[in-house]
N, CA, C and O atoms as CSV, one atom per row, in Angstrom:
chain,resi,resn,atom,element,x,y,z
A,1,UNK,N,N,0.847,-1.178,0.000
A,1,UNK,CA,C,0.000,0.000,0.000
A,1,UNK,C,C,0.891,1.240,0.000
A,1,UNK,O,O,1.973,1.194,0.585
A,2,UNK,N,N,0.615,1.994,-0.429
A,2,UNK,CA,C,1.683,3.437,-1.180
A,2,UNK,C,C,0.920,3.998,0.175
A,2,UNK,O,O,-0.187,3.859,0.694
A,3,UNK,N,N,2.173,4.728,0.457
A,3,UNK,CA,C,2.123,5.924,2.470
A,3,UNK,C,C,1.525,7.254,1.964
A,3,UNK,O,O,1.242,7.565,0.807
A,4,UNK,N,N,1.426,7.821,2.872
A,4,UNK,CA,C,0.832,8.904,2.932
A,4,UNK,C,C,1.078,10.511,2.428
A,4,UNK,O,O,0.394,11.443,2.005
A,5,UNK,N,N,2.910,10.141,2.843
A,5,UNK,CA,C,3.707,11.056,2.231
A,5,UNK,C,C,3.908,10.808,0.794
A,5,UNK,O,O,3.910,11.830,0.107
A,6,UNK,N,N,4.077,9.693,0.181
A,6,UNK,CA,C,4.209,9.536,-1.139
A,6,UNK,C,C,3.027,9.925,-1.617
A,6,UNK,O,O,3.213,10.520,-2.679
A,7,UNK,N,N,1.772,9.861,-1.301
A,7,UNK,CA,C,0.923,10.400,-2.061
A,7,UNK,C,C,0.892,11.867,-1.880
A,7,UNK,O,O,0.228,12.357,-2.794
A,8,UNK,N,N,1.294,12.665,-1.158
A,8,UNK,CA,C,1.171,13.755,-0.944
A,8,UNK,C,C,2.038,14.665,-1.834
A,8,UNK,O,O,1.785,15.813,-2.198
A,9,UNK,N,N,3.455,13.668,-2.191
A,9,UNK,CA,C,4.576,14.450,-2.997
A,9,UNK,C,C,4.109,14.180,-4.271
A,9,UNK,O,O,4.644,14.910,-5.105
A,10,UNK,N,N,3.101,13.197,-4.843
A,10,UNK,CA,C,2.964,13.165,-6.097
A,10,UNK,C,C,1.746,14.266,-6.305
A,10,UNK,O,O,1.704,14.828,-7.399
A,11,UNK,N,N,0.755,14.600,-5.311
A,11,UNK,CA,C,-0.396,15.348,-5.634
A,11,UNK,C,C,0.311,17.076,-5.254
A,11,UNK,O,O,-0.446,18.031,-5.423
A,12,UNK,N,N,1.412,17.271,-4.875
A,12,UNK,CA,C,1.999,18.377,-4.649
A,12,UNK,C,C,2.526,19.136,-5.884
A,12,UNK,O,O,2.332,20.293,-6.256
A,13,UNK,N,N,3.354,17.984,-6.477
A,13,UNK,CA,C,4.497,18.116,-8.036
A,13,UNK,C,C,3.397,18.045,-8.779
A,13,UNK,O,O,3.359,18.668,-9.839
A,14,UNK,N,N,2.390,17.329,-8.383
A,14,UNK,CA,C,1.441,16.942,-9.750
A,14,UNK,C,C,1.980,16.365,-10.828
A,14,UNK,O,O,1.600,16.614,-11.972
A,15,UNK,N,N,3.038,15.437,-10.493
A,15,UNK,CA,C,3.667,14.691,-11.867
A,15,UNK,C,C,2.797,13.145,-12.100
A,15,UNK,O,O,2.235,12.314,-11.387
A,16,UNK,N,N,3.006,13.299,-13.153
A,16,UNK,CA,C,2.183,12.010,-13.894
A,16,UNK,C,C,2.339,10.935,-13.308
A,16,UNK,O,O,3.547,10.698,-13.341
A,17,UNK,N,N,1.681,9.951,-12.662
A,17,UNK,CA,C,1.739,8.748,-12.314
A,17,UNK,C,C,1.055,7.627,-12.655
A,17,UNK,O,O,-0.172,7.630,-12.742
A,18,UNK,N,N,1.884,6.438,-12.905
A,18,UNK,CA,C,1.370,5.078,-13.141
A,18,UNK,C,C,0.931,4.344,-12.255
A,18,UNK,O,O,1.598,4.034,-11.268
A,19,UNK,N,N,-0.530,3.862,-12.518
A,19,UNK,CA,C,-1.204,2.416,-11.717
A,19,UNK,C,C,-0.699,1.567,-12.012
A,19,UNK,O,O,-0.880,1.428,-13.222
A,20,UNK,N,N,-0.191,0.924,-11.683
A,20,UNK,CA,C,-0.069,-0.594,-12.138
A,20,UNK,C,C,-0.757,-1.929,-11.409
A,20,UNK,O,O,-0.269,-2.373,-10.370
A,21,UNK,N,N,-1.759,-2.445,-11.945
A,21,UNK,CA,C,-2.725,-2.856,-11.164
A,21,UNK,C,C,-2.607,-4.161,-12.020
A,21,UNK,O,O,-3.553,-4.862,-11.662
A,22,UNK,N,N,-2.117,-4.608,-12.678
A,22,UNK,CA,C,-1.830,-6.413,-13.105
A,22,UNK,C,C,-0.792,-6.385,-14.236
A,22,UNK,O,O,-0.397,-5.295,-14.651
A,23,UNK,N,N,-0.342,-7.514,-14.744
A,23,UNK,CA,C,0.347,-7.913,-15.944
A,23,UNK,C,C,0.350,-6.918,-16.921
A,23,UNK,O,O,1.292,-6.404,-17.524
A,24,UNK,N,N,-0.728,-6.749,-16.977
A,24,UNK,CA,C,-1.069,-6.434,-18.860
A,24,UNK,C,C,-0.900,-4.705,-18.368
A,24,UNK,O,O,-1.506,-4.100,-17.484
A,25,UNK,N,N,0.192,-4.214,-19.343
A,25,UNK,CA,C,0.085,-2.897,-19.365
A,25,UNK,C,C,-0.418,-1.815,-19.696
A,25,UNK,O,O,-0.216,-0.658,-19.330
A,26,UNK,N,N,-1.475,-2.535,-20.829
A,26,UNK,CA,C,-2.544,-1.214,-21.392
A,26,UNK,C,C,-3.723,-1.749,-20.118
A,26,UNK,O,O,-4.718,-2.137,-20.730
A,27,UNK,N,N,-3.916,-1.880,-18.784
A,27,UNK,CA,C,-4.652,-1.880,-17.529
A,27,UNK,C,C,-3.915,-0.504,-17.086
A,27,UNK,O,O,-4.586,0.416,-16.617
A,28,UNK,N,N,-2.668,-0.410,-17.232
A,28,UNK,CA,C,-2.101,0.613,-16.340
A,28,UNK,C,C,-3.094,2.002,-16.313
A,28,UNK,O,O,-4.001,2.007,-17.145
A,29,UNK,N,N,-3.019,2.740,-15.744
A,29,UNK,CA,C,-4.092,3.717,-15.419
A,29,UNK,C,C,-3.111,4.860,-15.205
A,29,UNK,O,O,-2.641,4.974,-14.073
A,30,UNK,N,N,-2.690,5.838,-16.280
A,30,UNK,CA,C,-1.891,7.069,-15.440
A,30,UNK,C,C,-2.792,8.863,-15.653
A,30,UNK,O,O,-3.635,9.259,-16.458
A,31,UNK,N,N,-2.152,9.459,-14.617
A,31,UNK,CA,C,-2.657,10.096,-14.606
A,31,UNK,C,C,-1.801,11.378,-13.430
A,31,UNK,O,O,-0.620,11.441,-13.088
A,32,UNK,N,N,-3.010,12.280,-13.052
A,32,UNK,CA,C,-2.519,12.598,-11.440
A,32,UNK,C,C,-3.324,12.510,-10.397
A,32,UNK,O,O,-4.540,12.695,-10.335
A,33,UNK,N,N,-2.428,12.160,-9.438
A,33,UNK,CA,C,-2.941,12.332,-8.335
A,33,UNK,C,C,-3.938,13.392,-7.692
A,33,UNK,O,O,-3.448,14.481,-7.392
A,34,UNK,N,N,-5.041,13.217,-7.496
A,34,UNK,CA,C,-5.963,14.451,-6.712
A,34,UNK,C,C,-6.533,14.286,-5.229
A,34,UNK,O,O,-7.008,15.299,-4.714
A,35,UNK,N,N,-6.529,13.158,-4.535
A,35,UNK,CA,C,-6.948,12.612,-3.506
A,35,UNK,C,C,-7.183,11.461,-3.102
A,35,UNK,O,O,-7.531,10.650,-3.960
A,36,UNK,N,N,-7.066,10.962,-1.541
A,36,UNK,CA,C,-7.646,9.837,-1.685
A,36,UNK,C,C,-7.930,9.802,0.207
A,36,UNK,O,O,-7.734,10.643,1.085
A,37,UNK,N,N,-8.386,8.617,0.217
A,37,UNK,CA,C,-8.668,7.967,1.995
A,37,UNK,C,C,-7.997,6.775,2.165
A,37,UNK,O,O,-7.008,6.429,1.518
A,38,UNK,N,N,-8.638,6.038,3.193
A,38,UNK,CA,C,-7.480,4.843,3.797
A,38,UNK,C,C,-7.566,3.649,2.751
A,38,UNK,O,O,-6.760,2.720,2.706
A,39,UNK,N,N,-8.405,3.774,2.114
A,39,UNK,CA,C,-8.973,2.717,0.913
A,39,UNK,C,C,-8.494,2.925,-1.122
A,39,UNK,O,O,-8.132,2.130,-1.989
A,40,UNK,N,N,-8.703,4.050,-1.096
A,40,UNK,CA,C,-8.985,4.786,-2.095
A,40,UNK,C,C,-8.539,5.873,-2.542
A,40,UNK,O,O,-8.683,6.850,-1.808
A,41,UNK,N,N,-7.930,6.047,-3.737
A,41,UNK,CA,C,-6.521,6.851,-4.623
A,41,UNK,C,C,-7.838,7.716,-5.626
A,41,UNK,O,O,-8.503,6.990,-6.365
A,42,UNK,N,N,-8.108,9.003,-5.608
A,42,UNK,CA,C,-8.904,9.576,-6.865
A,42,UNK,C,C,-7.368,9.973,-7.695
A,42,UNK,O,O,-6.376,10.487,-7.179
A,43,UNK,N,N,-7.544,9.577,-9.034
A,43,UNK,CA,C,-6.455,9.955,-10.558
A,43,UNK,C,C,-7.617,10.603,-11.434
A,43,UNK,O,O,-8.671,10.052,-11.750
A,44,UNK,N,N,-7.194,11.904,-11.762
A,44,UNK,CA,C,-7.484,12.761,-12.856
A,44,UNK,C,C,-6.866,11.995,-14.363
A,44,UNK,O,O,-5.887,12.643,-14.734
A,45,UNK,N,N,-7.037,11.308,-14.918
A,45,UNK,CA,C,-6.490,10.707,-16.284
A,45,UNK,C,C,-6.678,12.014,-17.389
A,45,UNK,O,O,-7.439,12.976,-17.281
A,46,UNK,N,N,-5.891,11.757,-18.279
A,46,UNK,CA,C,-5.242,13.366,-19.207
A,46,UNK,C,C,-6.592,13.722,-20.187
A,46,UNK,O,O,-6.589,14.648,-20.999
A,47,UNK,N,N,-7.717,12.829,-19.960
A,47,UNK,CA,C,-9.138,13.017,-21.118
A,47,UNK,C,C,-9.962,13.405,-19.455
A,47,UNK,O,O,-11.002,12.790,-19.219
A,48,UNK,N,N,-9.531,14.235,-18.582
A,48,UNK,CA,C,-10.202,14.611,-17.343
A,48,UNK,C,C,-11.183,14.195,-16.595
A,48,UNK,O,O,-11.945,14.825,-15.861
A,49,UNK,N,N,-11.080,12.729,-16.914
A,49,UNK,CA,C,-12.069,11.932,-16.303
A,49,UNK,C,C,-11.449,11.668,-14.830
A,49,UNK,O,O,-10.290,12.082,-14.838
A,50,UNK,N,N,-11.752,11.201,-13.738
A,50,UNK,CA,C,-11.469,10.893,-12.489
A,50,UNK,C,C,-11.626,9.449,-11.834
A,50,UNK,O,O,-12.776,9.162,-11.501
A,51,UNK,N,N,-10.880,8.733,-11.659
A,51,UNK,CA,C,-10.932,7.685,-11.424
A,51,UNK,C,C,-10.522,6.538,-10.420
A,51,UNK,O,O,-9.395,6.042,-10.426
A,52,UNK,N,N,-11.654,6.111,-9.449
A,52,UNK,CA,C,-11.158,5.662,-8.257
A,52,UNK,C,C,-10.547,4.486,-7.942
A,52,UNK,O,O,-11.204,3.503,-7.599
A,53,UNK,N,N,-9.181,4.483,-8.033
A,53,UNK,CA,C,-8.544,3.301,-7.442
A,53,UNK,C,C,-8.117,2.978,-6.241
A,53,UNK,O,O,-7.958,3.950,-5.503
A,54,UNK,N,N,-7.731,1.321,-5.513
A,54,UNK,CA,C,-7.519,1.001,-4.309
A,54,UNK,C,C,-6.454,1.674,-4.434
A,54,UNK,O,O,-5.966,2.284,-5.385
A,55,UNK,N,N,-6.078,1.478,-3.188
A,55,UNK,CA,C,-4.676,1.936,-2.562
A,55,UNK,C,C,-3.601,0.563,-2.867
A,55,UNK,O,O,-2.386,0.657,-3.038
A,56,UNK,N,N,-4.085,-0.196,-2.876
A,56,UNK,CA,C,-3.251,-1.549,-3.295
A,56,UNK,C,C,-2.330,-1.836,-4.113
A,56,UNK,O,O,-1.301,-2.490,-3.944
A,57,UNK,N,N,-2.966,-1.030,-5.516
A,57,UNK,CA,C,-2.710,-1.215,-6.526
A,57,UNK,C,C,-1.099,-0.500,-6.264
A,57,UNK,O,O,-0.887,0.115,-5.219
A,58,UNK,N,N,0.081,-0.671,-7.417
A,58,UNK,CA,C,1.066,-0.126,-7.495
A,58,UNK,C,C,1.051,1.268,-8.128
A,58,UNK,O,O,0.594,1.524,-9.242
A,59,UNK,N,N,1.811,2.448,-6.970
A,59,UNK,CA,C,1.867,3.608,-8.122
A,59,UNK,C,C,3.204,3.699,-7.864
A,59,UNK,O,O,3.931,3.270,-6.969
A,60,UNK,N,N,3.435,4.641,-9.277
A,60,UNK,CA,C,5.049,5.152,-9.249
A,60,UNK,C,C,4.867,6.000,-10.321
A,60,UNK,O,O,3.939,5.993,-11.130
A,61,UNK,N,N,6.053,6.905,-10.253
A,61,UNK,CA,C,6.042,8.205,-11.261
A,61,UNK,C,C,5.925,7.645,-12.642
A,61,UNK,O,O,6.780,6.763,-12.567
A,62,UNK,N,N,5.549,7.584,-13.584
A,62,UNK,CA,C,4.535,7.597,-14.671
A,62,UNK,C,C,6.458,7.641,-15.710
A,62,UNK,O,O,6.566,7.087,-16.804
A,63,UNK,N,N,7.068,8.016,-15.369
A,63,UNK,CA,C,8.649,8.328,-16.045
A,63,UNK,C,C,9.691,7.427,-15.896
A,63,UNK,O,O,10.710,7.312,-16.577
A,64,UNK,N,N,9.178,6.561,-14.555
A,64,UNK,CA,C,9.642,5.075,-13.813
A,64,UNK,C,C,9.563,3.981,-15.168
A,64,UNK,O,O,8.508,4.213,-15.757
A,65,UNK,N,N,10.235,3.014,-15.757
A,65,UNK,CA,C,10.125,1.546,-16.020
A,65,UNK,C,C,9.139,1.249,-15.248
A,65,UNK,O,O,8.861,1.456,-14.067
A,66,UNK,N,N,8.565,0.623,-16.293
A,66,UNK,CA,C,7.408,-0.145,-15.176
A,66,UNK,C,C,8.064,-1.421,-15.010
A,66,UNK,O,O,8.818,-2.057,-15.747
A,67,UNK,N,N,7.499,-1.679,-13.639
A,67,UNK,CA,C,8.224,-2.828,-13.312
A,67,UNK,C,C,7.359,-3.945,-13.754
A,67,UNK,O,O,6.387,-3.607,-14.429
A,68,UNK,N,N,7.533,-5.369,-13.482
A,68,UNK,CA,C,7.344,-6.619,-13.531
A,68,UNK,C,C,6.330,-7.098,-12.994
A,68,UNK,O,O,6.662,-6.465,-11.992
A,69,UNK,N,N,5.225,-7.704,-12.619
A,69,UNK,CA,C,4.441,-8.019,-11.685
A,69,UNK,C,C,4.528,-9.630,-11.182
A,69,UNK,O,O,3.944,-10.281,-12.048
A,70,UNK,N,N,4.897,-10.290,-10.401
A,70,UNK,CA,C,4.735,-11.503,-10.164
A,70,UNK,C,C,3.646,-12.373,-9.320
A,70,UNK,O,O,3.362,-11.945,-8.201
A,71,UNK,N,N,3.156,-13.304,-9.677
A,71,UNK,CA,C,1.452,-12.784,-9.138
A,71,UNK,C,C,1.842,-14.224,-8.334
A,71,UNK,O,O,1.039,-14.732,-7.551
């Protein structure tokens, strides 16, 4: 689960970030950060739609390699 401060430095910079939420990389979800709670990440995606993901899921700066997933 991504901390509190990391979400705070990505919704601060407002730099682009990647979901990575399984294998397949067109799932990835990027966007920015706009809010979230103990459950739940809101991402602004670049067609300004808003979109609620767990906290579970993997984020990282959108400029990162995406990494690997091993399930």
């Amino acid at each position: 689960m991504i901390t509190e401060d990391k979400l705070n430095e990505f919704r601060v910079s407002g730099e682009l970030v990647r979901v990575v939420r399984d294998n397949i990389e067109s799932n990835d979800v990027k966007g920015i950060v706009v809010a979230w709670d103990d459950e739940i990440v809101l991402v602004r995606r670049p067609n300004k739609r808003v979109v609620k993901l767990s906290r579970a899921y993997q984020y990282i700066a959108a400029s990162e390699d995406r990494p690997t997933i091993v399930d």
